[in-house]
C-alpha positions in Angstrom: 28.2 66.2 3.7 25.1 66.3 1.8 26.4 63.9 -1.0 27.4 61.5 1.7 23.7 61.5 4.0 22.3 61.2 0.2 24.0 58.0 -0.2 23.5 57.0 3.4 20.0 57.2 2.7 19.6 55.4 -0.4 21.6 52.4 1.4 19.3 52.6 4.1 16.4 52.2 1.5 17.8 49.5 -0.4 18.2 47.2 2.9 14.6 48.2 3.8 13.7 46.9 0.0 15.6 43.6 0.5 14.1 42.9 3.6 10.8 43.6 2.3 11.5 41.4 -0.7 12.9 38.5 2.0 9.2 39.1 3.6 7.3 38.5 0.7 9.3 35.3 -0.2 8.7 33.9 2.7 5.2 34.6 3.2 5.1 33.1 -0.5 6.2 30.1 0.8 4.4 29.9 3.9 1.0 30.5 2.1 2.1 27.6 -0.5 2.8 25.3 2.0 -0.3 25.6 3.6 -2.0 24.5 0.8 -3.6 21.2 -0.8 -0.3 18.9 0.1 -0.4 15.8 1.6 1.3 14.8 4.9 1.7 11.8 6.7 0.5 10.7 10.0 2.6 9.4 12.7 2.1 9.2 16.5 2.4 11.3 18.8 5.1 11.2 21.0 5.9 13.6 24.0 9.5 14.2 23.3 8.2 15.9 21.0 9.2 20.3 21.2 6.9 22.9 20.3 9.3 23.3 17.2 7.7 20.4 15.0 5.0 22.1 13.3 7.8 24.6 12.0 9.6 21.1 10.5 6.5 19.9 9.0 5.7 23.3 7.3 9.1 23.3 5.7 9.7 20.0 4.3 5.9 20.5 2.5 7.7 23.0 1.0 10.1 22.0 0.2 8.2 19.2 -1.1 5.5 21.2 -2.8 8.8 23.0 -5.0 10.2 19.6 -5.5 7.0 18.6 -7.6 6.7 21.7 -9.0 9.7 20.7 -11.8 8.3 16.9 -11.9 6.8 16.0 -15.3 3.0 15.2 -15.3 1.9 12.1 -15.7 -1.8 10.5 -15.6 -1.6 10.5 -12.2 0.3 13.1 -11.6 3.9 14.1 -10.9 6.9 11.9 -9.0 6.3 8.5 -7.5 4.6 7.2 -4.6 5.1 4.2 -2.1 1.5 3.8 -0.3 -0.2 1.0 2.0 -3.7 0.6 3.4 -4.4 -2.6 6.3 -8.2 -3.3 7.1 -9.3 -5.6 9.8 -12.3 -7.3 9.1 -14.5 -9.9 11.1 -15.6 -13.1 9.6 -16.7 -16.7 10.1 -17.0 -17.8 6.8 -13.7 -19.8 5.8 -15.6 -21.3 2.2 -14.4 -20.5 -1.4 -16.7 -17.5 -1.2 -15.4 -16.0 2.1 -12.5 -13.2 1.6 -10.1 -15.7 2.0 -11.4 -17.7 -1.3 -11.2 -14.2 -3.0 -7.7 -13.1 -1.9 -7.0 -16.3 -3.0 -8.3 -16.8 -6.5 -7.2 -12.8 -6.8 -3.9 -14.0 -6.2 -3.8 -17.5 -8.6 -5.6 -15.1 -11.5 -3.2 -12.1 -11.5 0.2 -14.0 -11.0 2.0 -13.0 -14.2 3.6 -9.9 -12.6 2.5 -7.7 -15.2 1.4 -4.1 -14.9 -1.7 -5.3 -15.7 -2.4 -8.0 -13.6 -0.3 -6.3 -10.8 -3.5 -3.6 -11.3 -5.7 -6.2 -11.2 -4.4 -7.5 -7.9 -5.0 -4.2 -6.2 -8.2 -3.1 -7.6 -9.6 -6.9 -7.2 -8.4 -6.7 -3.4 -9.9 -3.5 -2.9 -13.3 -4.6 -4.3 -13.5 -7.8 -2.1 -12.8 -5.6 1.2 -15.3 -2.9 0.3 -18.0 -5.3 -0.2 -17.4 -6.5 3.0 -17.1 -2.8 4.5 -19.7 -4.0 7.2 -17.2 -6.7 8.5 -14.5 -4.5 9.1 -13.4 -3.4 12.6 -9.6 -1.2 12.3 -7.7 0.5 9.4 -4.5 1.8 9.2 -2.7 3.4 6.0 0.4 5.6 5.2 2.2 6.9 2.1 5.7 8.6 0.8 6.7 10.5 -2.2 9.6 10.6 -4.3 11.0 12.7 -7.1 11.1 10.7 -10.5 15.0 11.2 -9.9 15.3 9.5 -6.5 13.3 6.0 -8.4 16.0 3.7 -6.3 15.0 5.4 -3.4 11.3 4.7 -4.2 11.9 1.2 -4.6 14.3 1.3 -1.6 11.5 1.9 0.4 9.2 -0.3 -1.0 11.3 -3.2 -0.6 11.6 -2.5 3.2 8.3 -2.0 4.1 7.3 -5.3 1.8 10.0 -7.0 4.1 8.6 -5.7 7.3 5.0 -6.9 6.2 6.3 -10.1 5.8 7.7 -10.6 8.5 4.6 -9.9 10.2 2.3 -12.0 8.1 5.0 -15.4 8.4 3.4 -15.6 12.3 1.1 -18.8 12.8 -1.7 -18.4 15.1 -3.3 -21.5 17.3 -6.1 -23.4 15.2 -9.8 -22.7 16.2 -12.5 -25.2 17.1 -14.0 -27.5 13.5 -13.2 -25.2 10.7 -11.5 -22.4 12.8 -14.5 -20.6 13.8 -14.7 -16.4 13.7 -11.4 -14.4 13.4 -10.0 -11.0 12.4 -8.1 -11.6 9.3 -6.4 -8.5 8.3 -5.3 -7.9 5.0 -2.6 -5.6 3.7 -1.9 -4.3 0.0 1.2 -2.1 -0.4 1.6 -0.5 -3.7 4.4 1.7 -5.4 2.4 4.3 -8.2 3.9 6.7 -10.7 2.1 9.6 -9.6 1.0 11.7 -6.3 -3.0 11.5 -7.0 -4.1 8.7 -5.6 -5.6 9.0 -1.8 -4.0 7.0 0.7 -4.0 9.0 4.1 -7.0 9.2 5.8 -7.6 5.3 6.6 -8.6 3.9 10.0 -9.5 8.0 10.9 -13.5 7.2 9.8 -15.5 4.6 8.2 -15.6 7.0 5.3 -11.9 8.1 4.7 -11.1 4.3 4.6 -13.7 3.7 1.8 -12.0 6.5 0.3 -8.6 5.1 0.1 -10.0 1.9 -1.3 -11.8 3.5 -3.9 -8.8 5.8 -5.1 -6.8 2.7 -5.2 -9.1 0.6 -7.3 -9.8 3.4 -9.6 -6.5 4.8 -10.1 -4.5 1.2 -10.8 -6.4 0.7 -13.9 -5.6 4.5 -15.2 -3.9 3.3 -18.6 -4.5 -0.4 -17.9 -2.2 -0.5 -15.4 1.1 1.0 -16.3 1.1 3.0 -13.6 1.7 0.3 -11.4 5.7 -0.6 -10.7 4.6 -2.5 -7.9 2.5 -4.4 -5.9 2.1 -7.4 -3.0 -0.6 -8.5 -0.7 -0.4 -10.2 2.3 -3.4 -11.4 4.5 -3.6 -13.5 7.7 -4.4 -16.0 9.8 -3.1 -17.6 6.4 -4.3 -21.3 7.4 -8.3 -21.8 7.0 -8.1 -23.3 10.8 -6.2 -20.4 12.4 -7.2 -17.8 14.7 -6.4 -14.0 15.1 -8.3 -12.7 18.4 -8.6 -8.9 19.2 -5.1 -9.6 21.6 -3.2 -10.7 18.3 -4.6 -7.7 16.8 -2.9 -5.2 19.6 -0.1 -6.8 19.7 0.9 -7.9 16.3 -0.7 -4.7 14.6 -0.2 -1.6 17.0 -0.4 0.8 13.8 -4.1 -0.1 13.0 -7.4 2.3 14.5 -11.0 1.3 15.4 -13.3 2.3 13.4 
């Protein structure tokens, strides 16, 4: 009957209109996700299907809608767990060298304050970018949480400060007189209330890694430090004699890049 191909019709229509609506959303969520967020590097790896980007795109999504019901802080919204590495060159084991900075860094800021725990990042950061001519691989990564999953954060912190560790215990063999030229590589790990502060991009240029640095030094001190839950540095050869030679680097450091 008429009355029936009426309502046959309008049926059709709506399931046209939801499917429509169903296109929209999730072009809407495509074109968000392919916005300014922040993702983190990993290696490539040939098991790899065709299928990742699709996973990639939908956890920044998902991501991107996570923050978007996070308070805003000064440095923005959630919390993130970060680390930057640089290898530098040097020769110079005195009071002045970067181990007699990383040093008295360390002996100044030992309170375990959020201020001095500031002070320990930003100080580290300053004494590597003023040796930005000495440095020869970089390497940093990052992860954010929702204010809710805060364990989680520190979770994570906690086993990537163990990992570092256990890395940085190793002795290397002693050098000739006062140890001679080495790598020394230093790492800073951090754990920020916020998602502002820049730490991808490390180890791709010279000019990313200054970058990092520089957001790192700047940001700790945003509201003299309160924005710091945590913070620990570790740097080797840890012995004035010892050695690390470009082999020790490759083998004991696979994550950092030349630059």
């Amino acid at each position: 009957s008429k009355s029936k191909q009426q309502q046959q019709q309008t049926n059709t229509m709506v399931r046209a209109s939801s499917a429509s609506f169903a296109s929209v959303w999730m072009a809407a969520v495509l074109l968000l996700a392919s916005g300014n967020v922040a993702l983190s590097f990993a290696p490539r790896s040939s098991g790899f299907s065709s299928a990742t980007p699709t996973s990639s795109t939908s956890s920044s999504a998902l991501s991107l809608f996570d923050k978007f019901f996070e308070e805003e802080g000064p440095l923005g919204k959630g919390i993130t767990v970060g680390k930057v590495q640089v290898a530098l060159m040097t020769t110079d084991r005195s009071k002045n060298s970067i181990f007699g900075d990383l040093k008295r860094t360390v002996d100044e800021h030992s309170v375990g304050t959020n201020y001095d725990l500031a002070c320990l990042a930003q100080q580290t950061c300053l004494a590597l970018l003023r040796r930005k001519d000495s440095w020869t691989a970089a390497a940093s990564t990052c992860q954010w949480f929702k204010e809710d999953d805060s364990g989680k954060a520190e979770s994570t912190y906690n086993d990537w400060a163990n990992r570092e560790a256990v890395k940085f215990e190793k002795e290397y063999p002693p050098g000739t007189g006062d140890g001679g030229a080495s790598t020394v590589v230093v790492s800073l790990l951090l754990e920020l209330v916020g998602d502002q502060t820049q730490f991808d991009g490390a180890g791709l240029s010279f000019t990313q890694t200054e970058e990092v640095l520089q957001s790192i030094a700047s940001d700790v001190m945003v509201e003299e430090g309160d924005c710091v839950n945590a913070c620990e540095l570790f740097w080797t050869p840890g012995e004035p004699t010892e050695v690390l030679t470009k082999m020790d680097l490759i083998q004991d450091f696979p994550e950092l890049m030349t630059i």
